[in-house]
N, C-alpha and C positions, 0 to 999 in steps of 0.2 A: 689219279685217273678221273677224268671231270666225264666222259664218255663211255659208254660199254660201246667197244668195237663185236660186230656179232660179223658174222664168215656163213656163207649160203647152207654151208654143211652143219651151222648148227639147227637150221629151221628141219621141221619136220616135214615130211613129205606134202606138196598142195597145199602147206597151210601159212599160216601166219603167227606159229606159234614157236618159239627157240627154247634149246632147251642150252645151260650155259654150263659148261664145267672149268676145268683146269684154272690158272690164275684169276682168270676174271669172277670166279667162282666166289675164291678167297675174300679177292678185294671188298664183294658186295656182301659177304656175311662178316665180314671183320672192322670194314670201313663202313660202308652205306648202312646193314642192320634194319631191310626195309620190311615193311609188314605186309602180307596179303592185301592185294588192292593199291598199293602205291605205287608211283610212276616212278621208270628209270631213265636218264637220256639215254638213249640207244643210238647208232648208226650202224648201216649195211658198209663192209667196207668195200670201197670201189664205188658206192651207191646214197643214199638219201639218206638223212638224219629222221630222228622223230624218238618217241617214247616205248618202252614198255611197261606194260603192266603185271607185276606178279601175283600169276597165279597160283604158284606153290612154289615151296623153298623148302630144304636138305641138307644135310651134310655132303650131298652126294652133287647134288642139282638143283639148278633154279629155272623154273618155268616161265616165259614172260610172252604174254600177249604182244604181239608188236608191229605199231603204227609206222611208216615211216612215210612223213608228209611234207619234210623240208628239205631244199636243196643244200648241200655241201658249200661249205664255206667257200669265200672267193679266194682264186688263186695270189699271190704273189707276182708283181708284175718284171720281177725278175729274176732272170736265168741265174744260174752260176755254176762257173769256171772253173773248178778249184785244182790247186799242185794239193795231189794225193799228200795229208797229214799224218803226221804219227798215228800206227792205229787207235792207241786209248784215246788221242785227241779226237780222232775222227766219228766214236762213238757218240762223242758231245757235240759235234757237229753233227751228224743228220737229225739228232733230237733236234737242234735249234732249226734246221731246214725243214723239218717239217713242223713245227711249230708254227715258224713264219709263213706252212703253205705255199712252199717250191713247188714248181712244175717240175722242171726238170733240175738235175745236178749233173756236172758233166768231172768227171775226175780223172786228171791228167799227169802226165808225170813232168818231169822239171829238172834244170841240173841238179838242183839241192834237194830233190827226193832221190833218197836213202832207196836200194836196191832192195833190200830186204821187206821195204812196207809191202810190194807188192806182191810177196809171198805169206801176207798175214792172215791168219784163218779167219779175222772177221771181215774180211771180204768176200767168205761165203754168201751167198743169197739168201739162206734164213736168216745170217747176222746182222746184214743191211736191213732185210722186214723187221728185226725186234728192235733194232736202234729208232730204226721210223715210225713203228708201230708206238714206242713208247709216248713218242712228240705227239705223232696224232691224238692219241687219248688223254694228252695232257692240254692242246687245245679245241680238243672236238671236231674232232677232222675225220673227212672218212676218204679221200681221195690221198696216195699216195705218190712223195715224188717219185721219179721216174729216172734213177741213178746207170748212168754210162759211165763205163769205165776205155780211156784211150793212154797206153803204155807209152808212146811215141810222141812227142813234142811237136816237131817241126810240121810231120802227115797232118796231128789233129790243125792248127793252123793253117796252113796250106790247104787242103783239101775238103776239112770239113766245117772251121770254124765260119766261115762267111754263109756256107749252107744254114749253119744253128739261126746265125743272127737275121738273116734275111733281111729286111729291112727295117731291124732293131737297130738301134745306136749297140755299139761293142763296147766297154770300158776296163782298161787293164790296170791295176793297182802298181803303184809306184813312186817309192820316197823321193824318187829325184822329177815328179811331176810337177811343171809350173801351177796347173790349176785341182782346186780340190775338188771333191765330190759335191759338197756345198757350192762350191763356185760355180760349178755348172750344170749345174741342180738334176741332179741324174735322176731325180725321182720322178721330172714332170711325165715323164714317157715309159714306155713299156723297152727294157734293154736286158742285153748279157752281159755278165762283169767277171772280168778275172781277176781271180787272188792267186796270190802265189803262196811258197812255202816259206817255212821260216829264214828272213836270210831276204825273200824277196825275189820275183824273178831275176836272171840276170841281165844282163846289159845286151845281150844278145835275142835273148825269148821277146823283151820286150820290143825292140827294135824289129824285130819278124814278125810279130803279132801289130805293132805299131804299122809297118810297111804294106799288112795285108789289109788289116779292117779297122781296131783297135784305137782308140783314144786316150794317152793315159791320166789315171790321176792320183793325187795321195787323198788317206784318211787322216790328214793332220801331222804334228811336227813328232809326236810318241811313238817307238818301235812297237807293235801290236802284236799278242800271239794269233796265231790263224783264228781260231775262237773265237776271239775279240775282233777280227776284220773284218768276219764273217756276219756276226754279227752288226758290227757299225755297217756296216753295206746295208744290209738286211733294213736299218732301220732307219735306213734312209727314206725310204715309200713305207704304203701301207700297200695290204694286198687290194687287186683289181677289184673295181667295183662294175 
């Protein structure tokens, strides 16, 4: 945790001062061990980065004065697509999305997603915030992506994906594409990309996505686990400056 993510509900009424409990609690008496008087990085989450200072510390509670004077990291200059993954995989992927500082994640289904992911309890709403929540505090992030969920293949495509990318370049992941990601240097612009599930979209998804907005490309000649696309995508750019 390189960040204390701090929630409106911990500041005290009119004031400028939080009072911290539950894990964040732990981590800063167990890991950080700071003294009366010494600054924490802090961020509002949804809002400003900046410090605090403690003014008393507990077994119970930490008290921290709190500055917040810099703006949130820059965004990621691109979207992503994704065929809904295994959920244990999926947990390691919104860490890594919001690491990188996604706007948004859009999660789709796919021939090769398995009927059963989309019955998986960590695509509850708390589960999504503590996976993302994890990433943000691991790069000091206080703005959260912004995860949609679309069960339907062909509708998200058809109907909504040209809406997403507006006048983004679209890029759909695909082993059987002539040009790479490198090749056509997807990072110089701000774009949406799709990844597929393991397996790869099929010959059909891409050719519907291809025929509506979509350009495809591969990440190289190696089979990738979604993780690992996700990633390689990801670092292809840096986030927006």
């Amino acid at each position: 945790m390189n960040i204390i993510l701090l929630k409106t509900q911990d500041f005290l009424s009119d004031s400028n001062t939080a009072h911290i409990r539950d894990y964040r609690l732990t981590h800063i008496l167990k890991v950080l061990n700071p003294t009366i008087g010494e600054s924490l990085k802090v961020g509002l989450l949804g809002g400003d980065c900046g410090h605090g200072i403690v003014e008393s510390i507990d077994s119970q509670v930490v008290r921290l004065k709190v500055v917040l004077n810099q703006s949130a990291p820059p965004r990621h200059q691109f979207d992503i697509v994704l065929a809904l993954p295994r959920p244990k995989m999926l947990r390691r992927i919104l860490r890594t999305i919001a690491e990188y500082g996604v706007k948004n994640l859009h999660l789709i289904n796919s021939a090769r997603v398995e009927k059963s992911y989309w019955q998986s309890p960590l695509l509850q709403p708390e589960k999504i915030q503590e996976s993302l929540v994890a990433g943000m505090e691991r790069s000091k992030d206080t703005l959260m992506t912004n995860v949609q969920f679309y069960p339907r293949f062909r509708p998200f495509v058809e109907d909504q994906l040209p809406h997403l990318c507006g006048s983004r370049s679209c890029w759909i992941t695909d082993m059987g594409a002539e040009n790479s990601a490198i090749d056509l240097n997807i990072a110089s612009k701000p774009s949406v990309v799709m990844i597929g599930p393991e397996g790869g979209f099929v010959p059909f998804e891409v050719d519907l996505a291809t025929a509506k907005i979509a350009s495809p490309i591969h990440l190289g000649t190696r089979v990738l686990s979604v993780d690992t696309a996700v990633t390689t995508v990801l670092a292809q750019a840096l986030p927006s400056i």
